[in-house]
FIKOLZA-1660 file (N, C-alpha, C; in steps of 0.1 Angstrom, whole numbers, plus 5000, padded with zeros to 4 digits):
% residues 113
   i   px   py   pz ch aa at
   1 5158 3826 7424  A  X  N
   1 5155 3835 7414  A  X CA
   1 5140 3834 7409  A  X  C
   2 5136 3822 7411  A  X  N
   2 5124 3818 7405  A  X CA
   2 5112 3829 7415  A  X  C
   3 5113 3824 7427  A  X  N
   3 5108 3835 7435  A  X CA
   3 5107 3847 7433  A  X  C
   4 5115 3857 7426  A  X  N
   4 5117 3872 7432  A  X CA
   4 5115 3869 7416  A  X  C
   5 5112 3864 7405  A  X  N
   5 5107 3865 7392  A  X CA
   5 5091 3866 7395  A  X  C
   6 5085 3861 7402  A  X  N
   6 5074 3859 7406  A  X CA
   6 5070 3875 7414  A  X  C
   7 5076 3877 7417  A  X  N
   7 5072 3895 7423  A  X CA
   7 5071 3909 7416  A  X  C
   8 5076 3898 7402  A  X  N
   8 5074 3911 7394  A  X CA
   8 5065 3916 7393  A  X  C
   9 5061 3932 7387  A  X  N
   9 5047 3934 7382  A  X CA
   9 5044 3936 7369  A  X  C
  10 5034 3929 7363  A  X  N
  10 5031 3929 7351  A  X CA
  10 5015 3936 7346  A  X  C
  11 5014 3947 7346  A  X  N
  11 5001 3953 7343  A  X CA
  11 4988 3946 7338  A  X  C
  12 4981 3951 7340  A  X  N
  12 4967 3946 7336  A  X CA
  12 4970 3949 7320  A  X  C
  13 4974 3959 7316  A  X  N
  13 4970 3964 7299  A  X CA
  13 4978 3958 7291  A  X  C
  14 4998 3949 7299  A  X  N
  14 5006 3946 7292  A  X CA
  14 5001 3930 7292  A  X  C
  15 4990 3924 7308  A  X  N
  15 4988 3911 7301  A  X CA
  15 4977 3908 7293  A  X  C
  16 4968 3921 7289  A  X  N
  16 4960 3917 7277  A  X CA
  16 4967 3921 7264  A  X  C
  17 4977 3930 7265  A  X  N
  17 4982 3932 7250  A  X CA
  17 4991 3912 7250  A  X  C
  18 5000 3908 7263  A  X  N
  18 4998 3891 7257  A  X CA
  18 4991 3882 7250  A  X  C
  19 4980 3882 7259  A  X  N
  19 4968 3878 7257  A  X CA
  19 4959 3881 7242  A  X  C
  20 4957 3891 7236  A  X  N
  20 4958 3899 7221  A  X CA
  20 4966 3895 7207  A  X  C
  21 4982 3892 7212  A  X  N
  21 4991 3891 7205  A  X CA
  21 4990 3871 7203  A  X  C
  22 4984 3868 7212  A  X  N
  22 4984 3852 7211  A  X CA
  22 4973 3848 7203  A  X  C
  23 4960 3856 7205  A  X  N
  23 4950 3854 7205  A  X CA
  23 4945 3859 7186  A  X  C
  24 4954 3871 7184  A  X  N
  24 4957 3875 7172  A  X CA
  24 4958 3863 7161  A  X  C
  25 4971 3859 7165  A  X  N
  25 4975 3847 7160  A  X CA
  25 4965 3835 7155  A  X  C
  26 4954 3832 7163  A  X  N
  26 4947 3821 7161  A  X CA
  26 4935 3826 7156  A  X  C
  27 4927 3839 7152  A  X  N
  27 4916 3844 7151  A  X CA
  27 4922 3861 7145  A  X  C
  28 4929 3862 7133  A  X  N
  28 4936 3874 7126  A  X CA
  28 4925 3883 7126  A  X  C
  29 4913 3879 7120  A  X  N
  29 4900 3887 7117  A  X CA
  29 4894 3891 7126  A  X  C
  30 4892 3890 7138  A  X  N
  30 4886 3893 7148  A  X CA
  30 4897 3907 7150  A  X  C
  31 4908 3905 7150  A  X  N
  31 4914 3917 7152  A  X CA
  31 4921 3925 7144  A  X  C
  32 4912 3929 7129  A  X  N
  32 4918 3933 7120  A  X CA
  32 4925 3932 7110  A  X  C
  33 4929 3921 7110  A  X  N
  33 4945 3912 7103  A  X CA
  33 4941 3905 7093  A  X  C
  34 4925 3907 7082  A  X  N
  34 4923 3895 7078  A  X CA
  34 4932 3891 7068  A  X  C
  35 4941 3903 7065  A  X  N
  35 4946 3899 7052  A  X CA
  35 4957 3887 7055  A  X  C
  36 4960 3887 7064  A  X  N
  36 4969 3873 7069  A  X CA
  36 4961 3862 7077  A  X  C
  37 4946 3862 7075  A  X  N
  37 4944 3851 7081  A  X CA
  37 4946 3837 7069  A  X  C
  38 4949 3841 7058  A  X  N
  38 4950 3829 7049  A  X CA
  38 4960 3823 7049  A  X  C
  39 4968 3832 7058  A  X  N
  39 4986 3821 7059  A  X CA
  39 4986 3814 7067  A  X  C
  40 4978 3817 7081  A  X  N
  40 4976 3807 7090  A  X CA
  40 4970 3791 7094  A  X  C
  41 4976 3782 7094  A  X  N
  41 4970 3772 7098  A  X CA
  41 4967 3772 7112  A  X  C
  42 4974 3774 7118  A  X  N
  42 4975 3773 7137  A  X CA
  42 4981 3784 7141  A  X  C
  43 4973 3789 7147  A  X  N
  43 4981 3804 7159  A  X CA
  43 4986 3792 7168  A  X  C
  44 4992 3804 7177  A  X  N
  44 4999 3805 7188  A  X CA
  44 4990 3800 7199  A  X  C
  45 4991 3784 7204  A  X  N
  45 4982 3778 7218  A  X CA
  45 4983 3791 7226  A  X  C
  46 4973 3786 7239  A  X  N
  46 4976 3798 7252  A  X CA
  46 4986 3794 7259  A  X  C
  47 4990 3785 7256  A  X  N
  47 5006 3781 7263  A  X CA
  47 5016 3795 7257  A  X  C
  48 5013 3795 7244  A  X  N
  48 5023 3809 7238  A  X CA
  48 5023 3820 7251  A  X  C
  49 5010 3823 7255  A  X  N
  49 5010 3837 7266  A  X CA
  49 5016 3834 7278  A  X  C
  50 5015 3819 7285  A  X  N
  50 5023 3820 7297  A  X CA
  50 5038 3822 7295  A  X  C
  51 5044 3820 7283  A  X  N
  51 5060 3820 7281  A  X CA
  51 5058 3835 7275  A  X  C
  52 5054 3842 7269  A  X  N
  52 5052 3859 7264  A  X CA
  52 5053 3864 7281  A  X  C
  53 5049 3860 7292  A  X  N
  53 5044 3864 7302  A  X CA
  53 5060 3861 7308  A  X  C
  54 5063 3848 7312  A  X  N
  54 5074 3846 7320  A  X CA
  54 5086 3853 7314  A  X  C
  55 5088 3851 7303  A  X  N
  55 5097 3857 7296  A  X CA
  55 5099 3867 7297  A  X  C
  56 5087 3875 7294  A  X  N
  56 5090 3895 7294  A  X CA
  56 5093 3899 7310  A  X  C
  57 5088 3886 7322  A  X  N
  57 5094 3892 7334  A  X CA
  57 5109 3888 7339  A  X  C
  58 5114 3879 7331  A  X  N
  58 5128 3872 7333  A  X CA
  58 5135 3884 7327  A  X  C
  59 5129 3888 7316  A  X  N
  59 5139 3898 7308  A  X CA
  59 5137 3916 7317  A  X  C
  60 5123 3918 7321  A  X  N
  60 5127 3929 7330  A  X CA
  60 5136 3925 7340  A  X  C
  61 5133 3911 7350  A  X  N
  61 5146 3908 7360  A  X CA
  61 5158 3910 7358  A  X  C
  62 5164 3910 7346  A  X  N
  62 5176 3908 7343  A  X CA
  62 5183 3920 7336  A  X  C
  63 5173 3933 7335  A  X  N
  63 5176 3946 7331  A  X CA
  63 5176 3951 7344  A  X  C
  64 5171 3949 7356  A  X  N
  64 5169 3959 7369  A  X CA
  64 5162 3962 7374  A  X  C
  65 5150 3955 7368  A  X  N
  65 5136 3964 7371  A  X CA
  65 5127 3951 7379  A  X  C
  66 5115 3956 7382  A  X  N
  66 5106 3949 7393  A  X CA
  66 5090 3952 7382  A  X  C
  67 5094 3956 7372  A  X  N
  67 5080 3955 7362  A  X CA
  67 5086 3957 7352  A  X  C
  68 5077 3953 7340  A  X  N
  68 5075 3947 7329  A  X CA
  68 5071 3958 7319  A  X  C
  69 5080 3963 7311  A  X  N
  69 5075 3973 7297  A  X CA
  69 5068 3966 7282  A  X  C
  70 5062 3971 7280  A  X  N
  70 5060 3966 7267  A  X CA
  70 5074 3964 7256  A  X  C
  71 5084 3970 7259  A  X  N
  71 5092 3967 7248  A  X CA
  71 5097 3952 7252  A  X  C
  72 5096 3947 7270  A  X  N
  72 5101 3935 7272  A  X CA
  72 5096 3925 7265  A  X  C
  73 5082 3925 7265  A  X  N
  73 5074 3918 7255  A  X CA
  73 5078 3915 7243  A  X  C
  74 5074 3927 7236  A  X  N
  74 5077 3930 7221  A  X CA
  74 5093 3921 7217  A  X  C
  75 5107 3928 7225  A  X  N
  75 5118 3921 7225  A  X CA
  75 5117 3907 7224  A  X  C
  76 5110 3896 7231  A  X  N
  76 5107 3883 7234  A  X CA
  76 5099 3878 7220  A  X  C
  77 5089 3882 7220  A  X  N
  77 5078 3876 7210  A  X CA
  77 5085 3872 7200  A  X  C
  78 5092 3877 7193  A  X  N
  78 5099 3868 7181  A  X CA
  78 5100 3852 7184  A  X  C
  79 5109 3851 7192  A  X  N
  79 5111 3841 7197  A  X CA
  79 5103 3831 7205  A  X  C
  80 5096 3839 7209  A  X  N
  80 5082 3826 7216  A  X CA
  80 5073 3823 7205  A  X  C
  81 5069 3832 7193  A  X  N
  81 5060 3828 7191  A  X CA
  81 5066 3824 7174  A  X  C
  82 5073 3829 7168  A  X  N
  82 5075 3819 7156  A  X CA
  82 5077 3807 7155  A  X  C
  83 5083 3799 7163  A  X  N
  83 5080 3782 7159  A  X CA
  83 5063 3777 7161  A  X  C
  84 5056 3788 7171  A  X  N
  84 5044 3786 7175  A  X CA
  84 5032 3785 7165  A  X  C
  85 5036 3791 7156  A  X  N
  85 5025 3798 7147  A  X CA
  85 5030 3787 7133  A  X  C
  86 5020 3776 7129  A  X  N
  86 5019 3767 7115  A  X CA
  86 5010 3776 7102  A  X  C
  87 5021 3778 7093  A  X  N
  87 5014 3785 7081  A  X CA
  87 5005 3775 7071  A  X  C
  88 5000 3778 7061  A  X  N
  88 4991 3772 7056  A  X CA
  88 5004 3773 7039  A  X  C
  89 5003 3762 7030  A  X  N
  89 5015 3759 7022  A  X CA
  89 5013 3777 7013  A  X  C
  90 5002 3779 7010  A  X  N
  90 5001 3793 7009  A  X CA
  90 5008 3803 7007  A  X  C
  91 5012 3805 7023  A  X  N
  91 5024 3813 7025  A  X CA
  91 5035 3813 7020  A  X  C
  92 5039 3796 7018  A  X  N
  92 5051 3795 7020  A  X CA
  92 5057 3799 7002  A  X  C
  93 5042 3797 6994  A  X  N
  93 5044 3795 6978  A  X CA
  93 5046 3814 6977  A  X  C
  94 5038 3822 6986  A  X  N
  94 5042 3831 6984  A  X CA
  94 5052 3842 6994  A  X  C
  95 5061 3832 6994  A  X  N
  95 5072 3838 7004  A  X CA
  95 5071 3841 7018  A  X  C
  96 5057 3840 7025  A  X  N
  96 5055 3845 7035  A  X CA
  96 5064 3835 7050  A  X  C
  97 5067 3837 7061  A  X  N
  97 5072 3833 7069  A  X CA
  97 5064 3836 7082  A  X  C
  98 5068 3826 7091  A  X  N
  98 5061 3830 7106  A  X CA
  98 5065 3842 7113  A  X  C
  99 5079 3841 7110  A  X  N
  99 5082 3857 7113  A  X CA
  99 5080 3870 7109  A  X  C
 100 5074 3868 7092  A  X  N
 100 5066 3884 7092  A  X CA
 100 5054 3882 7090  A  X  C
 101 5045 3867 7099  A  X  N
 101 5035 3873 7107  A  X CA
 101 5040 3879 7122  A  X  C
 102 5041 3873 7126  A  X  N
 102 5046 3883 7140  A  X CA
 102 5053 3890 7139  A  X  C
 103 5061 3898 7130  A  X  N
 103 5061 3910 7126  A  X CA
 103 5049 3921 7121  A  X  C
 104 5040 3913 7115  A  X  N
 104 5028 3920 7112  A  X CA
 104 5019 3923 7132  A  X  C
 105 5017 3910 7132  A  X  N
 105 5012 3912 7149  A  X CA
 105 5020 3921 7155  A  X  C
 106 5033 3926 7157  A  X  N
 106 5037 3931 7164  A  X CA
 106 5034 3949 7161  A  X  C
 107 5036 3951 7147  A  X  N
 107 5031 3959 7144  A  X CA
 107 5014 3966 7145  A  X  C
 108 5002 3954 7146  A  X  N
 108 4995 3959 7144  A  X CA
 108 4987 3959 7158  A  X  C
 109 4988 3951 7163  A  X  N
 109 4983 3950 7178  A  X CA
 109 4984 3959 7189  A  X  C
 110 4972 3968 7186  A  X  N
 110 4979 3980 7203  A  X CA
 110 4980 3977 7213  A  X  C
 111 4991 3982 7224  A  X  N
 111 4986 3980 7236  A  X CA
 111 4982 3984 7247  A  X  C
 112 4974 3977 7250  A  X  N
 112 4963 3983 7264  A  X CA
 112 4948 3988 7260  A  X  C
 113 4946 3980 7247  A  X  N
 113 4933 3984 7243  A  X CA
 113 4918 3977 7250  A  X  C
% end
C-alpha cells in the first residue's frame, strides 16, 4: 500500500497551499494573520507538511482516487496540525485554542496562490 500511496498525484498548487498552511503557522504576519500572531509561541515544524502531505494522499487512497483535492488536505489539517502549534499563555487567558488557530489558517490561507 505504501507503494501505490506513493503514485499518487499531488499538484504543484496543493503542495504549496501545504507548505503556506505550515508556514502560516510559524510566521502569521508574513501572510496576513497578524492579528493571531500574538497567540503563537511555535508554529507548526516542516515536519507538520510531510504528514499534511502523506495524509491528504492516504485519505485520497482510501476515497478512490489517484490525486489529492484540496478538501483532502483541509479534512486532515485539524488533526496534524493542532497538537503542532504551542500558544503563548495569552491565548489561553483569552480563550483562544490551537484549534481556532487552524481554523483561522484554514480559513484564510488560499489555495494555489
Amino acid at each position: 500500500m505504501q507503494e501505490e500511496l506513493k503514485k499518487l498525484s499531488v499538484s504543484e498548487s496543493l503542495e504549496r497551499y501545504i507548505v503556506d498552511l505550515v508556514f502560516a503557522s510559524r510566521e502569521p504576519q508574513k501572510h496576513g494573520l497578524s492579528e493571531i500572531d500574538k497567540y503563537i509561541q511555535y508554529g507548526a515544524s516542516p515536519r507538520a507538511s510531510l504528514h499534511l502531505h502523506a495524509g491528504s494522499r492516504a485519505l485520497a487512497f482510501l476515497e478512490g482516487r489517484d490525486y489529492v483535492l484540496p478538501e483532502d488536505i483541509k479534512s486532515i489539517a485539524m488533526d496534524v496540525l493542532n497538537h503542532r502549534i504551542s500558544l503563548h499563555y495569552e491565548a489561553e487567558a483569552e480563550g483562544i485554542s490551537s484549534r481556532d488557530i487552524v481554523s483561522e489558517l484554514l480559513k484564510r490561507i488560499p489555495i494555489g496562490r
